[in-house]
N, C-alpha and C positions, 0 to 999 in steps of 0.2 A: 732696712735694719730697724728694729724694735729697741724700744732704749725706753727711760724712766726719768719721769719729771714729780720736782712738789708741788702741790698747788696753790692757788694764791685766790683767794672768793674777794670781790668786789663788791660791798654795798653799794646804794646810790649815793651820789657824789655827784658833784662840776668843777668843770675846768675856767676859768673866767679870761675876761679880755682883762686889760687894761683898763679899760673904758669903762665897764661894767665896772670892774671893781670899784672904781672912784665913783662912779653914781649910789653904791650902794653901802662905802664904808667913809667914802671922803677922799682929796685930792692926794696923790701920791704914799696913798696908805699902802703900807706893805702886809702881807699877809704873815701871819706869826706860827711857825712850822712848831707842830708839836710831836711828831714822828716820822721819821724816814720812811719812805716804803721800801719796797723789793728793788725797784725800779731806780739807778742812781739819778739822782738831782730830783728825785719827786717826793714829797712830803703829803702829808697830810694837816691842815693849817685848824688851827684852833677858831678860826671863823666860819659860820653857817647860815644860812637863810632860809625860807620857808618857800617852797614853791608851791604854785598857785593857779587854778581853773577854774573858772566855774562850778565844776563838781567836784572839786576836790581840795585838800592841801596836804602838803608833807611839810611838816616844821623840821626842821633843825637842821636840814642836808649840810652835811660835810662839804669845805671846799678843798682842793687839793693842786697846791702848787706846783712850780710856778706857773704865772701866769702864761696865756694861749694867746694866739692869732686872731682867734675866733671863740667865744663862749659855746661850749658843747656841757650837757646834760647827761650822765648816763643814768638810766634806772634799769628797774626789773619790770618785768610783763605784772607781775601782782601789783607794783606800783602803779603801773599804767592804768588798771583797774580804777585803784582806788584815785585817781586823778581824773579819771574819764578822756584818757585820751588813748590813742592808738602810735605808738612809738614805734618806728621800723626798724627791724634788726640790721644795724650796721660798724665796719669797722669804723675805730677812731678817725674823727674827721669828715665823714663822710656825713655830712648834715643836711646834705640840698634836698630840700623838699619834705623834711621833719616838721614835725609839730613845734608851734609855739608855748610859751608861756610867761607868766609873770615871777619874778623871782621878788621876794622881800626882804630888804636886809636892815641896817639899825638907823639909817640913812634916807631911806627911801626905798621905792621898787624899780625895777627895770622889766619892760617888755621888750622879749625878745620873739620874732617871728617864726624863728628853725632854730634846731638845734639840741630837739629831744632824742634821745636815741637810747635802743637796746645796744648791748655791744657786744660783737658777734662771739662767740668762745673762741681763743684765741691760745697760741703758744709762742711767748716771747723766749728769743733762742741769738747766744753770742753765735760770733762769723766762726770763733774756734768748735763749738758746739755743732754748729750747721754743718761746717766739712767734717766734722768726726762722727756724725748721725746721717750722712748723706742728703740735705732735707735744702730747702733752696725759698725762699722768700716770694709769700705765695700757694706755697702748696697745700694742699687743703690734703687732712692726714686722719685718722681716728683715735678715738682717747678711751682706753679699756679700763676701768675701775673694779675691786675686786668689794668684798663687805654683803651683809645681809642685802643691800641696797645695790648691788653690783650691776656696771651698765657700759653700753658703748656709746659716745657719744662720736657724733659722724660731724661732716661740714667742720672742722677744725681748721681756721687758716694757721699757717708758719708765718711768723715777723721775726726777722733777722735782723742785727746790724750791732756793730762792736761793741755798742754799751749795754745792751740790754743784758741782763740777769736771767737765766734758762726758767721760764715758769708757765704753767701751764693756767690761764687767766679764766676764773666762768665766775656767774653771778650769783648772787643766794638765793635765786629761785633753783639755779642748776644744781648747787651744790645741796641744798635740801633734801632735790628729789632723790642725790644719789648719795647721801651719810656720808658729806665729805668736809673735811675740814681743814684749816691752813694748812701746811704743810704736809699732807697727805702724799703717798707716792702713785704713781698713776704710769700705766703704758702708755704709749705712743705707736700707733698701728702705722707704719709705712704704704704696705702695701693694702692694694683696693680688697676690700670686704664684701660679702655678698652674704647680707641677711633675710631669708624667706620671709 
C-alpha cells in the first residue's frame, strides 16, 4: 500500500555523551532546549561547537538533545567535503568504524575516534501507522516526490516503535537536490520498483 508522509530535512548536528558534554560545557551542565523537534522528547539545544580536521571546520554545529550513550555526528556528504573526511552512510548508532574528529566547545575540545556519520534517509513511523500501511521495521521501501525537481529516492529504511512521529527523515543535501522543504508531502512506494 502507498500512503503519504511530511518531511522533516536534517542539518548537521550531534548527539553528545555525557562525558563529552562536561568536557566541553563543564561538570553537570545541562543543555538549554530552545525548540522541540518532530521527534517526542528530542529538542534542539541552544549550545554548539565547531568541529574540526585538519582540512577543515564547521563552526557552530547544533547540539540536539538529550543526551546519548555514545557521541554520534551527523552531517551531509558536502560537509564531508568541506572537512576532508569520508563519513559512511549509516543508520543512527551505527558508528563502528567512522571517522574521528575534534569537537570545540566554550570549555575545551574533545577527540573523539568514530562517530562521524551520513544518516541513511530514513522513515520514522508509529506501531498504529505501521499496521495501517502494512510496513514492518526494517524494510527498506521508496520515496516518490512530485515538483519541477521530482525524484525517487530508493534504499529507504522503515523505523517503527510507539513514540515516534510518522516522518519521512533525509538531509540538505538530499532535500536540495530534490526542491524539498519541511513539511512537504511525499509517497511512500511499498512495493519493489524497477527503474531502466
Amino acid at each position: 500500500m502507498n500512503f503519504f508522509v511530511p518531511v522533516g530535512i536534517s542539518n548537521r548536528h550531534l548527539h553528545l555523551s555525557k562525558e563529552d558534554l562536561a568536557k566541553l560545557f563543564g561538570e553537570n551542565y545541562s543543555l538549554t532546549p530552545i525548540k522541540d523537534l518532530t521527534q517526542k522528547g528530542q529538542f534542539a539545544a541552544k549550545e554548539t561547537v565547531s568541529l574540526q580536521t585538519p582540512k577543515g571546520e564547521l563552526p557552530n554545529v547544533r547540539i540536539l538533545g538529550p543526551t546519548r550513550p555514545e557521541t554520534q555526528i551527523e552531517i551531509s556528504m558536502t560537509d564531508g567535503f568541506k572537512l576532508g573526511i569520508q563519513a559512511p552512510i549509516r543508520e543512527s548508532g551505527q558508528i563502528q568504524g567512522s571517522p574521528g574528529i575534534t569537537m570545540k566547545g566554550p570549555l575545551g575540545s574533545v577527540v573523539i575516534n568514530q562517530g562521524v556519520i551520513i544518516a541513511s534517509r530514513h522513515i520514522h513511523i508509529d506501531e498504529a501507522d505501521a499496521k495501517k500501511y502494512n510496513v514492518t521495521n526494517g524494510q527498506i521501501v521508496a520515496v516518490s516526490t512530485d515538483g519541477p525537481r521530482g525524484m525517487i529516492f530508493k534504499n529507504v529504511v522503515i523505523r517503527v516503535r510507539h513514540d515516534f512521529v510518522t516522518d519521512f527523515h533525509i538531509d540538505t543535501d538530499e532535500a536540495n537536490a530534490a526542491g524539498l522543504k519541511n513539511g512537504d508531502q511525499v509517497k511512500v512506494i511499498t512495493e519493489e520498483i524497477h527503474i531502466p
